[in-house]
Structure formats: C-alpha cells, structure tokens
N, C-alpha and C positions, 0 to 999 in steps of 0.2 A: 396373659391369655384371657381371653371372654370367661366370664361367669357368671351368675346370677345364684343369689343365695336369698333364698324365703326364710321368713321367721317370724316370730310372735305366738304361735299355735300353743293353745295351752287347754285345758279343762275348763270346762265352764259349763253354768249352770241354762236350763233351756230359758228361753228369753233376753238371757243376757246378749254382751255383745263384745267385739273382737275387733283389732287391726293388725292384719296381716302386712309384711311387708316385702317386696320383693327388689334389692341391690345388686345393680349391676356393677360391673366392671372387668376395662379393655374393652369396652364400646359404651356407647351412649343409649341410653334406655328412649332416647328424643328421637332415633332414627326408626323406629321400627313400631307396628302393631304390636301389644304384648295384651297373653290373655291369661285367665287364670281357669285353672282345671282342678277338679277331684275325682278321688279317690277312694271309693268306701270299702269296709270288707267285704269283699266277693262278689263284688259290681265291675262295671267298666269305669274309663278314665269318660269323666262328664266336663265338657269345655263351658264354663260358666259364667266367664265374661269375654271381653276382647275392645280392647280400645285400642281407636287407630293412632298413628303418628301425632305428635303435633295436638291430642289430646283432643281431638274435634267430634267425635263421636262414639261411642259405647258400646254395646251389644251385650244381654243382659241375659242370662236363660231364665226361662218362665220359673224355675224353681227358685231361683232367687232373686227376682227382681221386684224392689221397692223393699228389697229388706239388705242387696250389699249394694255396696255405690263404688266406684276404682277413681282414685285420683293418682298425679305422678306430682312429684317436687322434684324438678329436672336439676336444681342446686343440685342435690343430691344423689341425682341418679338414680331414684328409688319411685315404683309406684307401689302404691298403698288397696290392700283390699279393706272397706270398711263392712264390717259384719253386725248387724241389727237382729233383734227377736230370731236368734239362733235356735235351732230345732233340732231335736235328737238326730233326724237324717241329715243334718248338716255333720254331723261327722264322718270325716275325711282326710285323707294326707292329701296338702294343695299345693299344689305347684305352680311356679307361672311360668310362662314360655315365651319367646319372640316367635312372631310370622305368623300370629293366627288370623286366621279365616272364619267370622261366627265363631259358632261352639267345634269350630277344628283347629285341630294344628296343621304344619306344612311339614313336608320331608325335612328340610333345613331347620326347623325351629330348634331354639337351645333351650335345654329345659335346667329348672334349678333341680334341687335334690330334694326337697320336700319338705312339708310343715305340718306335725299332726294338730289337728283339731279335734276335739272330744267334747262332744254336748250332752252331758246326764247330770239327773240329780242324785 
C-alpha cells in the first residue's frame, strides 16, 4: 500500500539546523509534486515548499526561503527537507504530501503522519 513516513524532527536549538526526511512506498516519490507543510499550535496547516516531478523546480514560502532547500535521492525514494537558522516559529508538526500545488495541497494528495519539530533554547 502507498505510504509516506517523515522523520528526523527533534529539539533544537534557534539557529541551528535540521534534515527532515520524507520515504515513500508502494509508489515512486519520482512521479509526483510532493510538498512539505506545517503545523504550529493553534495555527493553520502552512504549505511551505512544493517541488515538481523530475525535481525541476521548487516553490519556497517567503517564510522559509533561503533558510530550507528540498532535495529527493530517488535511489531511495525519499525527499529530504534541509532546515538552516531555525527560528522559534519554525516550530511545527511537518508533513509532506504528494500533489501539491504552491503552498496547497490537492483533494487526492497522500499525506505522511507527521514530524515534530521544536526550536527553543
């Protein structure tokens, strides 16, 4: 069956830095957009990257861009969030999805189950 499972989410201190990782499987992580979203308490879901198929282009939301980068190692079936000069409102449960659209998802997208991330000192 399709799944997708995030992890790496840990504690961490503000400025430091983080790699998220999202694996697939029962599909190829190679055929699809997959984006990554959070989660903070008592906020809405914020779609915060999206890269297309084939790894050709990105889409970055203004709050995190030039500090996370998304790469995929399709060996593996896994694409990676890279997390730089983490900021307290960087904490979040993160998820990544298939089918996103920008900072959306689609009816269809498959979501993992989540990664907390925690930025305090």
């Amino acid at each position: 069956q399709a799944q997708l499972v995030e992890s790496g989410g840990e504690l961490v201190q503000p400025g430091g830095s983080l790699r998220l990782s999202c694996a697939a499987s029962g599909f190829s992580l190679e055929r699809f957009a997959i984006g990554w979203f959070r989660q903070a308490p008592g906020k809405e879901r914020e779609g915060i990257s999206c890269t297309s198929s084939s790894d050709s282009s990105t889409y970055y939301a203004d709050s995190v861009k030039g500090r996370f980068t998304v790469y995929r190692d399709n060996a593996q079936n896994t694409i990676y969030l890279e997390m730089n000069a983490l900021k307290p409102e960087d904490t979040a449960v993160y998820y990544c999805a298939t089918n996103c659209v920008g900072s959306r998802w689609s009816p269809v997208s498959a979501w993992g189950q989540g990664t907390h991330v925690t930025v305090s000192s």
